[in-house]
Structures are given as C-alpha cells and as structure tokens.
PAFI-514262 format. One record per atom (N, C-alpha, C): residue number from 1; residue in one letter; x, y, z. Coordinates in steps of 0.2 Angstrom, whole numbers, plus 2048, in hexadecimal, padded with zeros to 3 digits. Layout:
residues N
SITE  NUM  A  X  Y  Z
...
***
This chain:
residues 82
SITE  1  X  A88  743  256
SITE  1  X  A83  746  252
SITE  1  X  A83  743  24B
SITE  2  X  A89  745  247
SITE  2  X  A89  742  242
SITE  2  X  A8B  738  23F
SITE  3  X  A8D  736  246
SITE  3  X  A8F  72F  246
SITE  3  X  A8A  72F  24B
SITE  4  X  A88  727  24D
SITE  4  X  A85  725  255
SITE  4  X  A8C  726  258
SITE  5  X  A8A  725  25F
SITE  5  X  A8E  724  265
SITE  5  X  A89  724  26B
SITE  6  X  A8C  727  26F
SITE  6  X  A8A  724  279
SITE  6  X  A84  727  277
SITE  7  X  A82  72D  276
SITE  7  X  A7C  72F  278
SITE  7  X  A77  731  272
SITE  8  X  A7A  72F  26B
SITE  8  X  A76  730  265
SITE  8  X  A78  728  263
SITE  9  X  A6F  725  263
SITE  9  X  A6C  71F  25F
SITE  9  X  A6E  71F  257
SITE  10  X  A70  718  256
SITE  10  X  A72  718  250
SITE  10  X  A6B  71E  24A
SITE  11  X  A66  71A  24A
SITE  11  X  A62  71C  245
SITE  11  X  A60  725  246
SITE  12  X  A64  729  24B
SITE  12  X  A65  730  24D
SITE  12  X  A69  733  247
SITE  13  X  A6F  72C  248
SITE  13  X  A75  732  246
SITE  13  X  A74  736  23F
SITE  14  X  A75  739  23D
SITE  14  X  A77  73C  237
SITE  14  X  A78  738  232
SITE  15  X  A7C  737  232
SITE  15  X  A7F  731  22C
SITE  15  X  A79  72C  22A
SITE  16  X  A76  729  22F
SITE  16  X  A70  724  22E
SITE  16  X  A6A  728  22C
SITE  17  X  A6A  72C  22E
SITE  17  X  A64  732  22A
SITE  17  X  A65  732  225
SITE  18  X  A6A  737  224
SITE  18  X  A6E  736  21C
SITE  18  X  A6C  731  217
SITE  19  X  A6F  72B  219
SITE  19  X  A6F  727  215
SITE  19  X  A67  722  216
SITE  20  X  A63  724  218
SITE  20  X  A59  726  218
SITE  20  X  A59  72A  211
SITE  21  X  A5C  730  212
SITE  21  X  A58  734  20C
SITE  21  X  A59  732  206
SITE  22  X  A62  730  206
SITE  22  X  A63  72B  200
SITE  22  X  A5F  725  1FC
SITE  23  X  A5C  722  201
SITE  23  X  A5A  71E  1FF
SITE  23  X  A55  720  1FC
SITE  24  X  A52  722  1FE
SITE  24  X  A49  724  1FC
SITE  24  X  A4A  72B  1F6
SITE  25  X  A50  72E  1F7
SITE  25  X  A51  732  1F0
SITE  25  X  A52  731  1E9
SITE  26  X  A4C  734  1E6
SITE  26  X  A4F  733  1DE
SITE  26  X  A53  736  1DD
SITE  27  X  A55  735  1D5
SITE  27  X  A58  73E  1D1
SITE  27  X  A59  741  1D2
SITE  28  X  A52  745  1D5
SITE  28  X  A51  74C  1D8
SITE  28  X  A4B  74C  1DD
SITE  29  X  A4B  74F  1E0
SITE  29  X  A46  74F  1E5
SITE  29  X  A45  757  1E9
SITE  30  X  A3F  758  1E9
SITE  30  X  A3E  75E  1F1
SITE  30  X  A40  75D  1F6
SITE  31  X  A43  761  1FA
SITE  31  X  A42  760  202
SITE  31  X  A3C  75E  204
SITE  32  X  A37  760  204
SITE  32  X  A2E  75C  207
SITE  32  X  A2D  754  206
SITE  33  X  A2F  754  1FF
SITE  33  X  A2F  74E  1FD
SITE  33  X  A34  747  201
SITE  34  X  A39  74B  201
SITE  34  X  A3F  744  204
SITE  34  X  A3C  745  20D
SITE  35  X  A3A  74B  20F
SITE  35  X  A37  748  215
SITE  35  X  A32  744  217
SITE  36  X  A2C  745  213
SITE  36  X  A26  741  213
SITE  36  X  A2B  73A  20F
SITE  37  X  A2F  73A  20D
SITE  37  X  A31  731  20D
SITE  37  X  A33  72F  210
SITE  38  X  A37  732  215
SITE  38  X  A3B  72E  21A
SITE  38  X  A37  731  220
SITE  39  X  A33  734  220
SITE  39  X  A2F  734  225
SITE  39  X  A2B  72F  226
SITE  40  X  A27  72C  221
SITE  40  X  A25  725  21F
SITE  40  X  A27  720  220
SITE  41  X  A2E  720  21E
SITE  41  X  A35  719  21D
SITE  41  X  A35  719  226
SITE  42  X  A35  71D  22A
SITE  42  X  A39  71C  22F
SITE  42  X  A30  71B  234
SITE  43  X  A2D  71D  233
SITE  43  X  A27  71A  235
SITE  43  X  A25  713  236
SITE  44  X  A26  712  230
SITE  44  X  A26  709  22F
SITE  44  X  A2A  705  233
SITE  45  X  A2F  70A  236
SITE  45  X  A34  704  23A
SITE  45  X  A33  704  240
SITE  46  X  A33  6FF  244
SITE  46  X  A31  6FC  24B
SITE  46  X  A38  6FE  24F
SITE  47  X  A35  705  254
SITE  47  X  A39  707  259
SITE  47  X  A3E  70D  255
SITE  48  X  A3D  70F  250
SITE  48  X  A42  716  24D
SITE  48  X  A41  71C  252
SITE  49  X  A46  720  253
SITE  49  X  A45  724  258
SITE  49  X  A41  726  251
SITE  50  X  A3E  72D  256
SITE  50  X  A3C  733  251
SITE  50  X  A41  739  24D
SITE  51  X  A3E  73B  24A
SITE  51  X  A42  73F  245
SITE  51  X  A3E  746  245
SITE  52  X  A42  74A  247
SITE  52  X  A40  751  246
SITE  52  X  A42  755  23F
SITE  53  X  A3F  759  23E
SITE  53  X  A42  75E  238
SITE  53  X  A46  75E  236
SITE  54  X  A48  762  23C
SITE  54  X  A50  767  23E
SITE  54  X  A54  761  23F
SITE  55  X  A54  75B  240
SITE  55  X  A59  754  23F
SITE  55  X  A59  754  238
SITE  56  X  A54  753  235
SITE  56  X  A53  751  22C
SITE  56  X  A57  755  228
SITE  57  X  A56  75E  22B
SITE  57  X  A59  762  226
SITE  57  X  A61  761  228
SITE  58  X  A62  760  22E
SITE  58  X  A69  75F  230
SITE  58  X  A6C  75A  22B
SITE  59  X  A67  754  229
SITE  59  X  A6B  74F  227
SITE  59  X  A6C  752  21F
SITE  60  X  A69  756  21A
SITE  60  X  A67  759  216
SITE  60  X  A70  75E  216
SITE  61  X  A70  760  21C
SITE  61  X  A78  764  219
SITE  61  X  A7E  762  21A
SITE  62  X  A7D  75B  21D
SITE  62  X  A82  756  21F
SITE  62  X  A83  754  219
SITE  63  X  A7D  750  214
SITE  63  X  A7F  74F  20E
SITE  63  X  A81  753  208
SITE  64  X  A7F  75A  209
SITE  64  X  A80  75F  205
SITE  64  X  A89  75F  205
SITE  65  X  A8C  760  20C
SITE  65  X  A92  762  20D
SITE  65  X  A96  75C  20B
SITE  66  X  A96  756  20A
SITE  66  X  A98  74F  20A
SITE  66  X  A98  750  202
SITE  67  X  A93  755  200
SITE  67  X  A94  752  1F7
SITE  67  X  A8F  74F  1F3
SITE  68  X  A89  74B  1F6
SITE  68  X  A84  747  1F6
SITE  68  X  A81  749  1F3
SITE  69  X  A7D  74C  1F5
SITE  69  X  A78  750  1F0
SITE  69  X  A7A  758  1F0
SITE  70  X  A78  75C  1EB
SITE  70  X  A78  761  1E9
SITE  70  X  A70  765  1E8
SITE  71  X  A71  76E  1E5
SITE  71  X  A6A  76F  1E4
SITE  71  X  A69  770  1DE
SITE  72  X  A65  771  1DB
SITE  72  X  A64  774  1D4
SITE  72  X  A5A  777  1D7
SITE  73  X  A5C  77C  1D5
SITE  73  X  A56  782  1D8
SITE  73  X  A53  77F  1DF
SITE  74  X  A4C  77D  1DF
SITE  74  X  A48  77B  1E4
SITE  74  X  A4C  773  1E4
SITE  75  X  A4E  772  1E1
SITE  75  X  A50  768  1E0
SITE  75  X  A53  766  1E3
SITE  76  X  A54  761  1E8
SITE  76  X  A5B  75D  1EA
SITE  76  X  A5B  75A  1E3
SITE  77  X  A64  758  1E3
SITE  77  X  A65  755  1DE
SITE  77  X  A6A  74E  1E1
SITE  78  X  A6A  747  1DF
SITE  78  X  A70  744  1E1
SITE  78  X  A7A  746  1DE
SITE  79  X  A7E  744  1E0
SITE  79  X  A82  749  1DD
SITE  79  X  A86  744  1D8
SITE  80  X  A88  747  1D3
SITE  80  X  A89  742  1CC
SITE  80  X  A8F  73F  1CE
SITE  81  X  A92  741  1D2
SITE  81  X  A99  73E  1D5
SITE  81  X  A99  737  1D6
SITE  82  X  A94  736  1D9
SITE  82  X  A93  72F  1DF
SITE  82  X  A92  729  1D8
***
C-alpha cells in the first residue's frame, strides 16, 4: 500500500502519489486544489491507474505523518524542514 509490490502498481502506491502532490504543490495549497492538479497531472499520462479520493487523502496523511507537509488553518503547507 504504501510501497509497490505484488499486488499494488507502482503509480498506486502511496509514496508515488505522495510525491504527485509534491510536485504540483506550492507554498500552500487547499486540499481541492492539489486534487484537481494531480488529478489532471495523472490524466495526462498514458495508462495511469485511476485515482480515488480516499487514495489521494491517504496519500495526504502519509505525508502529514512523514513530516512533509503540515496545516496551517484550511492550508496544506510544505514543511520548512525539507
């Protein structure tokens, strides 16, 4: 789930979602916001599994819990560490 393996697709796992939201994230961003990006980014590619919510927000407390980004009110934020 959070790595690929046997039965989770690389562009599935976690980590590679993750680091989707990274990419398309600025400074700060809304949740709605970073999904209509990378729900776009991953549209554009030839053969991407689909992407559910409940994946996206998964990927969302993945980087939470890692450190990556933080909240500040309604805001993701990247985390000043990195």
């Amino acid at each position: 789930m959070i790595l690929p393996g046997k039965h989770i697709k690389p562009d599935r796992a976690l980590v590679t979602v993750g680091s989707e939201v990274l990419a398309v994230m600025g400074d700060t961003s809304t949740v709605s916001e970073l999904w209509e990006a990378v729900s776009s980014l991953r549209s554009k590619r030839q053969n991407a599994s689909p992407l559910p919510f409940d994946w996206f927000i998964l990927s969302l407390s993945l980087l939470y819990a890692i450190g990556a980004i933080d909240t500040r009110g309604d805001l993701l934020i990247k985390s000043s560490s990195r």
